[in-house]
C-alpha positions as CSV (number, residue, x, y, z in Angstrom):
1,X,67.0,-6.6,7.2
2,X,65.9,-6.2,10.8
3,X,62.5,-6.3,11.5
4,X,61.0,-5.8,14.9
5,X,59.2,-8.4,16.6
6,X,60.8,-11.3,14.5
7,X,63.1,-14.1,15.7
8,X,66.4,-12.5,14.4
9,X,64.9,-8.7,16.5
10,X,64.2,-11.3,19.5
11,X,67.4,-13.5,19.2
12,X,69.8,-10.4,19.4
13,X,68.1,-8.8,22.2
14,X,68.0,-11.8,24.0
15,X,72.1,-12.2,23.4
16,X,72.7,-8.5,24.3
17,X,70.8,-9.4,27.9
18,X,72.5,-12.2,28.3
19,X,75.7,-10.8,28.2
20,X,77.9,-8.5,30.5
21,X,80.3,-7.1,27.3
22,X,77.0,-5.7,25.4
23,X,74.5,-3.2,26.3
24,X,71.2,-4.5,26.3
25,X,69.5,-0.9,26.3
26,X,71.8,0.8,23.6
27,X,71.3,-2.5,22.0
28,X,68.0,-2.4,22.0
29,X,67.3,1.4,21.3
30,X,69.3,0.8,18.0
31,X,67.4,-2.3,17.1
32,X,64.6,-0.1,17.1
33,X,66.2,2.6,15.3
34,X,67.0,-0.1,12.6
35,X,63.6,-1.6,12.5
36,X,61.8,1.5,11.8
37,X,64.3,3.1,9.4
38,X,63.4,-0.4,7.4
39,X,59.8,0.1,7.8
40,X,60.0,3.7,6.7
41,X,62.2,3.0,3.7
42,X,59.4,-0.2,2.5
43,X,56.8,2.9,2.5
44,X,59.3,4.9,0.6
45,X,60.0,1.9,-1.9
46,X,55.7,1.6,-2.4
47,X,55.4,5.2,-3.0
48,X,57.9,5.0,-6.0
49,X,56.1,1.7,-7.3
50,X,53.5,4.4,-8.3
51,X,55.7,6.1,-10.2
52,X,57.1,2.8,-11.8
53,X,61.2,3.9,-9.7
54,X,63.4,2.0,-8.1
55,X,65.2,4.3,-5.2
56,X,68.1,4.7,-7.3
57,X,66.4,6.0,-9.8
58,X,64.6,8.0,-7.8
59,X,67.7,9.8,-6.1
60,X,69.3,10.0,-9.7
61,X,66.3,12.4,-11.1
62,X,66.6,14.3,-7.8
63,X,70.4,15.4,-8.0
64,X,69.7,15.8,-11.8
65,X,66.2,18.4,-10.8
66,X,69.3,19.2,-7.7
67,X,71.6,20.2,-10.5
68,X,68.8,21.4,-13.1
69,X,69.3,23.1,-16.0
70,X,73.3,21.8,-16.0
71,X,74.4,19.0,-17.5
72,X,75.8,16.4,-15.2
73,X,78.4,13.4,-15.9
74,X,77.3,10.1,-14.8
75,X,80.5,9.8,-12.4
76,X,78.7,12.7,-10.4
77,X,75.5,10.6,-10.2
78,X,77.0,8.0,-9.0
79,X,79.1,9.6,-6.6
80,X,75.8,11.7,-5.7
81,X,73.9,8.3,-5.1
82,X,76.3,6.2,-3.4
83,X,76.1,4.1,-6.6
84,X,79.1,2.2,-8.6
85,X,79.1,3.3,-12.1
86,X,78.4,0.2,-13.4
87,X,74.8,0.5,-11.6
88,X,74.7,3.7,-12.6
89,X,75.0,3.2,-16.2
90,X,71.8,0.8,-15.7
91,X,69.9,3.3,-14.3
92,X,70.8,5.6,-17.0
93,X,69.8,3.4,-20.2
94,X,66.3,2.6,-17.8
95,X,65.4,6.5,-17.6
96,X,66.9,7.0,-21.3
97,X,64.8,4.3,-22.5
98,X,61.8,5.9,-20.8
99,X,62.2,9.5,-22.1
100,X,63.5,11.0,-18.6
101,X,66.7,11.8,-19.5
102,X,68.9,12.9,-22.8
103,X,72.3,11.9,-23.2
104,X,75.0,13.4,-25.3
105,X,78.2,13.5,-26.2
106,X,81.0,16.0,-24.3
107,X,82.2,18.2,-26.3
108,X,85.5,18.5,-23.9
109,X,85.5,15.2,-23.6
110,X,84.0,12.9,-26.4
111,X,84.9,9.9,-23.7
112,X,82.0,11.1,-21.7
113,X,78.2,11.7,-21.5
114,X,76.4,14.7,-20.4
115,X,73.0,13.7,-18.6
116,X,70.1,16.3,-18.7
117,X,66.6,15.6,-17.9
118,X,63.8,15.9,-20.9
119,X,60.8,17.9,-19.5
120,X,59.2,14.5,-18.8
121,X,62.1,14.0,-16.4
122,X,61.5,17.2,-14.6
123,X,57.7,16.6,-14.3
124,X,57.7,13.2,-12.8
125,X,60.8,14.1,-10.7
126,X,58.7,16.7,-9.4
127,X,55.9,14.3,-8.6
128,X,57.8,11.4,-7.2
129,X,59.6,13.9,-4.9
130,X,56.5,15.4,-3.6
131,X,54.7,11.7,-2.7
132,X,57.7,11.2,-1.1
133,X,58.1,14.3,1.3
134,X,54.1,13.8,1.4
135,X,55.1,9.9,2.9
136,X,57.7,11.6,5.2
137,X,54.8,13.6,6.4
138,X,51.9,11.3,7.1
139,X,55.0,8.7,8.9
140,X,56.1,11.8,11.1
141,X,52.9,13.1,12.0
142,X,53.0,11.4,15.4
143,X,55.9,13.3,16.2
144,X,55.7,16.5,18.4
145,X,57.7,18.8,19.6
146,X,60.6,18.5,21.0
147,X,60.2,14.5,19.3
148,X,61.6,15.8,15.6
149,X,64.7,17.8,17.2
150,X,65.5,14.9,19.6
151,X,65.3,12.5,16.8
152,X,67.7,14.5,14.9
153,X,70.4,15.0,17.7
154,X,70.5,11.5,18.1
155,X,71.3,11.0,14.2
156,X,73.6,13.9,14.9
157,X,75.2,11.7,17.7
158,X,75.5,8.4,16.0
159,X,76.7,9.6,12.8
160,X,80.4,10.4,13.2
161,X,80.6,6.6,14.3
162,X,79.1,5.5,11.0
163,X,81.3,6.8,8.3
164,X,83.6,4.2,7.2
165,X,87.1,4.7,5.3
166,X,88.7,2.6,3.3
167,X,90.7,1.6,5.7
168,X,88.0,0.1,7.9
């Protein structure tokens, strides 16, 4: 984790100055970048403490409210969530276990579950979702016009160099 303003922020800086090969200004621009996607994502994390959800659990009620009133495999989930499906049967038996979700049986395939959420599921989905857009708010507020859209175009710009394959 990189957080600004702490030796391993101020080490790496000091390296990309120091030498010709690295960009000391790129460098630091994404330092930043990286610091205050960490920052933004420990307010996320706080926000779901009130609701008792880890972030996976979190983004596995949202593509299940996404997907609402379908029933939805836990392969999807996990593909949906960037999550192994070993972590994602965890996350499952947690919101089972707390009356989010109901699990049954295929009937095309009796090797796999169907995942819906209970009406407990749906309700505090709804809630969690709206603290966190309401937390996305309140962090953005600073931002003005044209602040938002440049932000953006620079995700736009450093995404393509992001995806990995397996291959990398």
């Amino acid at each position: 984790m990189i957080i600004r303003d702490t030796l391993v922020f101020r080490t790496l800086l000091a390296i990309a100055r120091q030498r010709p090969d690295y960009d000391e200004l790129r460098s630091h621009a994404l330092l930043e970048l990286l610091a205050t996607a960490e920052s933004v994502r420990s307010k996320v994390k706080l926000r779901l403490q009130e609701f008792s959800l880890s972030e996976l659990q979190f983004s596995s009620l949202v593509v299940l409210l996404a997907l609402d009133p379908e029933p939805v495999l836990p392969t999807t989930l996990a593909t949906h969530t960037s999550a192994s499906r070993a972590t994602m049967t965890d996350i499952l038996d947690h919101l089972l276990a707390r009356g989010y979700i109901e699990r049954q049986r295929s009937k095309e395939d009796r090797r796999n579950y169907l995942i819906t959420l209970t009406d407990a599921g749906r309700a505090l989905a709804d809630k969690a979702e709206a603290a966190v857009l309401q937390s996305f708010a309140e962090l953005a507020s600073p931002l003005s016009e044209p602040a938002p859209r440049a932000l953006l175009a620079i995700c736009d710009k450093l995404a393509p160099r992001l995806h990995f394959s397996a291959a990398s």
